[in-house]
N, CA and C atoms as a LAMMPS dump frame, in Angstrom:
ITEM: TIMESTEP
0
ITEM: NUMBER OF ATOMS
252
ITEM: BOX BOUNDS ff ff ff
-5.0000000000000000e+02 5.0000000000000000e+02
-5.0000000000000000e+02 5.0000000000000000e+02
-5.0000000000000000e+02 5.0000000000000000e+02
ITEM: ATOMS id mol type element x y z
1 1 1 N -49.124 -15.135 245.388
2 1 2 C -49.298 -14.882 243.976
3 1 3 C -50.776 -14.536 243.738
4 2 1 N -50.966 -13.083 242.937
5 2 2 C -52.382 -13.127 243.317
6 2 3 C -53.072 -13.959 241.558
7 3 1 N -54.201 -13.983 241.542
8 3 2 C -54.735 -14.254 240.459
9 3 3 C -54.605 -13.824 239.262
10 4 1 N -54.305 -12.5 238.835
11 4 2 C -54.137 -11.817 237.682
12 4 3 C -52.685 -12.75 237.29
13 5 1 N -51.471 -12.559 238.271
14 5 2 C -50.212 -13.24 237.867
15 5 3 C -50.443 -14.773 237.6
16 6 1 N -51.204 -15.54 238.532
17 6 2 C -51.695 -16.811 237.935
18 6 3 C -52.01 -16.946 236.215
19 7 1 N -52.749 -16.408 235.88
20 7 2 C -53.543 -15.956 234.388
21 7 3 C -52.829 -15.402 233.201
22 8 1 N -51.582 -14.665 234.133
23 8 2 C -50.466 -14.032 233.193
24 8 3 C -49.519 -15.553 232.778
25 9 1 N -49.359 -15.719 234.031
26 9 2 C -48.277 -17.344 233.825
27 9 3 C -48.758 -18.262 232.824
28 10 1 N -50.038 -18.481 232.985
29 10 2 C -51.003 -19.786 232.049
30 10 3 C -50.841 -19.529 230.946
31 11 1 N -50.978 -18.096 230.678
32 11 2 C -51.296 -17.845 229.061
33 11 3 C -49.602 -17.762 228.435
34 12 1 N -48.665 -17.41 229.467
35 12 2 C -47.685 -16.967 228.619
36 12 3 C -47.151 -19.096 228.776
37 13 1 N -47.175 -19.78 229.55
38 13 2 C -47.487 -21.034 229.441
39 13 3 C -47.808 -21.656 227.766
40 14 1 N -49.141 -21.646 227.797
41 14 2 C -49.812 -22.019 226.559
42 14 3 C -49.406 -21.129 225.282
43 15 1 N -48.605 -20.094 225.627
44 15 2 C -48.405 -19.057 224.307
45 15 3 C -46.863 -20.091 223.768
46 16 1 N -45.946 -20.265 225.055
47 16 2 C -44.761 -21.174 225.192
48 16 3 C -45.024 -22.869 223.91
49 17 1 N -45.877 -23.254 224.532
50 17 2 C -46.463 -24.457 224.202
51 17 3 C -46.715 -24.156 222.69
52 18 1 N -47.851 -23.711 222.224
53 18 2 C -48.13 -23.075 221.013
54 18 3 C -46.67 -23.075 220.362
55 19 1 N -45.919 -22.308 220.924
56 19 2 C -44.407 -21.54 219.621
57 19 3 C -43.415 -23.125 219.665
58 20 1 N -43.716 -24.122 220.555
59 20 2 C -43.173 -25.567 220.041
60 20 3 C -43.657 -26.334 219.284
61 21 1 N -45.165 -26.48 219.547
62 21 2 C -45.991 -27.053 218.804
63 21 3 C -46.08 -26.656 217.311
64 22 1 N -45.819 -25.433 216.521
65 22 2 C -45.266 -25.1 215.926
66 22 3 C -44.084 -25.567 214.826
67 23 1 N -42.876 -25.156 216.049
68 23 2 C -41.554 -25.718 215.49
69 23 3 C -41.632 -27.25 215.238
70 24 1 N -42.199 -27.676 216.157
71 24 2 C -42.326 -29.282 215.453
72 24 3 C -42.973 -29.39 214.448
73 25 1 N -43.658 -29.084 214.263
74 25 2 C -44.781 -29.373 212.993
75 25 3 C -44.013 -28.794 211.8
76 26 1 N -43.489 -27.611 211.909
77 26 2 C -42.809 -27.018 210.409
78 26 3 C -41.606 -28.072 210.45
79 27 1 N -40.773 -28.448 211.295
80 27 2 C -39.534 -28.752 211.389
81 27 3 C -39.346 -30.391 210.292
82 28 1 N -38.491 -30.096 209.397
83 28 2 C -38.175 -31.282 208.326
84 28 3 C -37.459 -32.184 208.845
85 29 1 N -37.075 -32.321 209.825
86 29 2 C -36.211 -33.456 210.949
87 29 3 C -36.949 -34.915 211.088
88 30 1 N -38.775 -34.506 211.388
89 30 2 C -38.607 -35.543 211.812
90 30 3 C -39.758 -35.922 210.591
91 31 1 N -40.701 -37.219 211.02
92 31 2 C -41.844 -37.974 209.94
93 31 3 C -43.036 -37.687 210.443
94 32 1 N -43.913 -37.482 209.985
95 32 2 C -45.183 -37.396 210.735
96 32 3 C -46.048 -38.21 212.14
97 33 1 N -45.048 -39.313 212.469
98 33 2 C -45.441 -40.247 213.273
99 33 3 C -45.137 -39.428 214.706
100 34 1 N -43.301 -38.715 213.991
101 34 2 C -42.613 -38.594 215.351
102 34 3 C -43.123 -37.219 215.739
103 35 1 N -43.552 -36.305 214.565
104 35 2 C -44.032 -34.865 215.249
105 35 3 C -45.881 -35.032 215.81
106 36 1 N -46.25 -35.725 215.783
107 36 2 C -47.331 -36.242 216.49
108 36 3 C -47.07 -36.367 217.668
109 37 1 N -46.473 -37.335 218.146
110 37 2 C -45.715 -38.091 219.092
111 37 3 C -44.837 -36.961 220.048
112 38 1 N -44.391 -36.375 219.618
113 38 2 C -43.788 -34.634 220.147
114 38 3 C -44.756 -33.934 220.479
115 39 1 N -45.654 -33.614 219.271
116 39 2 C -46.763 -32.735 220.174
117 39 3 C -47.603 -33.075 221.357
118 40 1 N -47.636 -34.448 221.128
119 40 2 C -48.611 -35.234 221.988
120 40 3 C -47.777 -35.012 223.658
121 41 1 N -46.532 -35.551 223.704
122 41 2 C -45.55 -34.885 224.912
123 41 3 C -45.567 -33.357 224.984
124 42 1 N -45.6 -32.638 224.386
125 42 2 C -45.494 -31.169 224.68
126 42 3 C -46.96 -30.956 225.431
127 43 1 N -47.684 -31.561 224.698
128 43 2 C -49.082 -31.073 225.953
129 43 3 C -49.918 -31.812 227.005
130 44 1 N -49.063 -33.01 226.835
131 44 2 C -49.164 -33.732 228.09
132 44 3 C -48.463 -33.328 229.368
133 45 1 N -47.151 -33.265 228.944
134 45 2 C -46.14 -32.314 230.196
135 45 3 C -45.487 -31.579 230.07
136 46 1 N -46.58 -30.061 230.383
137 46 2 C -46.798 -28.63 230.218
138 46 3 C -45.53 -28.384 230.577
139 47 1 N -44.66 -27.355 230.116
140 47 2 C -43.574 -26.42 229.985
141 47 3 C -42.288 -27.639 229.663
142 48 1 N -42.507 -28.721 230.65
143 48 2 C -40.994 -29.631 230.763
144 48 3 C -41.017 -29.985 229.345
145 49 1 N -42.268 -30.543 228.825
146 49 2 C -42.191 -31.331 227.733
147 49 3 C -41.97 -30.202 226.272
148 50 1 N -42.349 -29.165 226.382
149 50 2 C -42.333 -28.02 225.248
150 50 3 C -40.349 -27.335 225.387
151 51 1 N -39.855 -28.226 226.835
152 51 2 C -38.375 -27.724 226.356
153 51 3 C -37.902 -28.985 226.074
154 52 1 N -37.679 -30.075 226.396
155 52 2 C -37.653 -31.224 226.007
156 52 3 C -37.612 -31.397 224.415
157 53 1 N -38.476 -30.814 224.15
158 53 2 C -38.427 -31.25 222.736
159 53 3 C -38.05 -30.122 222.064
160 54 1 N -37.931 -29.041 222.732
161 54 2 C -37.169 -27.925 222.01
162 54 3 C -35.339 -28.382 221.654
163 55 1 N -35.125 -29.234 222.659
164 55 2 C -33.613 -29.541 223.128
165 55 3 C -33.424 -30.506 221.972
166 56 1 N -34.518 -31.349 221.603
167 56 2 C -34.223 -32.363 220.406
168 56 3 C -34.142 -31.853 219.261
169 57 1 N -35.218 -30.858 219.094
170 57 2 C -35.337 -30.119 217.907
171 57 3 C -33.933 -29.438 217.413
172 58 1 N -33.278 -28.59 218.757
173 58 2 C -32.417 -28.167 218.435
174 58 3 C -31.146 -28.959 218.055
175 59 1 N -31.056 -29.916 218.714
176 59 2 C -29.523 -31.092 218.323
177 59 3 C -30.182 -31.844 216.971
178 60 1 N -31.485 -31.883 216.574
179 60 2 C -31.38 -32.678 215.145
180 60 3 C -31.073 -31.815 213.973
181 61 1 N -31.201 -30.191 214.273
182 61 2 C -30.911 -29.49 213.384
183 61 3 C -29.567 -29.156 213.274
184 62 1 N -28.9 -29.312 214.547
185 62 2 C -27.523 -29.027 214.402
186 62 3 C -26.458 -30.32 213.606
187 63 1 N -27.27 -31.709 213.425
188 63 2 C -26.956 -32.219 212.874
189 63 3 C -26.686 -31.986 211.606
190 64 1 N -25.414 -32.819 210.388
191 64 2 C -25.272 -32.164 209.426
192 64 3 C -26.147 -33.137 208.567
193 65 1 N -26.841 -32.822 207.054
194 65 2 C -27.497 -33.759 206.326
195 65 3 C -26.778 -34.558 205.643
196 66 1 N -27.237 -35.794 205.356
197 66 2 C -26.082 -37.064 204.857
198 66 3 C -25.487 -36.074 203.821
199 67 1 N -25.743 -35.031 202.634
200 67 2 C -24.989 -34.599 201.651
201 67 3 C -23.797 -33.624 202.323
202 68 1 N -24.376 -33.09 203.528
203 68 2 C -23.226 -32.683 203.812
204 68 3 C -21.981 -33.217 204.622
205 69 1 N -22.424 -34.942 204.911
206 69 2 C -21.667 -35.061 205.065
207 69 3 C -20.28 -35.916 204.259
208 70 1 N -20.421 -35.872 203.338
209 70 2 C -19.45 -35.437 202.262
210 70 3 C -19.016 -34.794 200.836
211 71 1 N -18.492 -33.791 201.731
212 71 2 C -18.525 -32.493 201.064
213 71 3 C -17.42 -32.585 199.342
214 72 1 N -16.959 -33.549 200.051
215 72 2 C -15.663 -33.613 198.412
216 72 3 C -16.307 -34.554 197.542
217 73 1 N -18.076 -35.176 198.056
218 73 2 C -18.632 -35.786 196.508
219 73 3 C -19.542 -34.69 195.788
220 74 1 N -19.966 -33.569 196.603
221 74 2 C -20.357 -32.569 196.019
222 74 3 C -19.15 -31.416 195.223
223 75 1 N -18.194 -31.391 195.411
224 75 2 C -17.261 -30.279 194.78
225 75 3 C -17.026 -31.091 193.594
226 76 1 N -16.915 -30.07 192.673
227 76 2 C -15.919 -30.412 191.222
228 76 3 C -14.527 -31.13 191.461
229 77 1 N -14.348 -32.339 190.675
230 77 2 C -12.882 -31.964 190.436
231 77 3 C -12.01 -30.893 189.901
232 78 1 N -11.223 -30.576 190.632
233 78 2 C -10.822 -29.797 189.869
234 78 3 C -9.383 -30.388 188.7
235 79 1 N -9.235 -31.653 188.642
236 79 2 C -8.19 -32.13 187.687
237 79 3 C -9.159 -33.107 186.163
238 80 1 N -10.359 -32.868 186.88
239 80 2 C -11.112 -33.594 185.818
240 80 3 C -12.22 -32.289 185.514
241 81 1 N -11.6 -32.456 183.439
242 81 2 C -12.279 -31.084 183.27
243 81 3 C -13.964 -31.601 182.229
244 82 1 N -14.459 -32.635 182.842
245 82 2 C -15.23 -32.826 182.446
246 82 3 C -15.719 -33.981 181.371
247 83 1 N -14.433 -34.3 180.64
248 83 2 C -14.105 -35.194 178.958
249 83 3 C -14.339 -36.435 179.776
250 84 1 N -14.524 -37.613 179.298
251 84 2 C -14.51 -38.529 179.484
252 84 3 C -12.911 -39.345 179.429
């Protein structure tokens, strides 16, 4: 591997790192303790830790939010037209 490809790897590395460091920080999932705590793993252990927490990121978003998870206290009745 000569040096130029070394230099290509690092940066596209740290460019990797950067676009998690990122998603954690915007991401409404977690509290400020835990996206600290994420970033702090993402650049402690380079690439493993920036998918690692990509993998969490992604299953907490796929989670549904407590409102959605019930959906028939958000809909109208539809037999109650409102009257008391």
């Amino acid at each position: 591997m000569t040096k130029s490809e070394i230099v290509m790897l690092l940066i596209a590395l740290i460019i990797y790192q950067a676009y998690a460091t990122v998603l954690v920080m915007k991401s409404e999932h977690f509290d400020d303790t835990q996206k600290l705590r994420q970033v702090i793993f993402i650049w402690l252990i380079p690439f493993v830790g920036a998918i690692l927490v990509r993998i969490a990121l992604n299953a907490a978003e796929r989670e549904p939010k407590p409102a959605d998870r019930t959906p028939e206290a958000q809909k109208p009745d539809a037999d109650h037209d409102g009257r008391p």
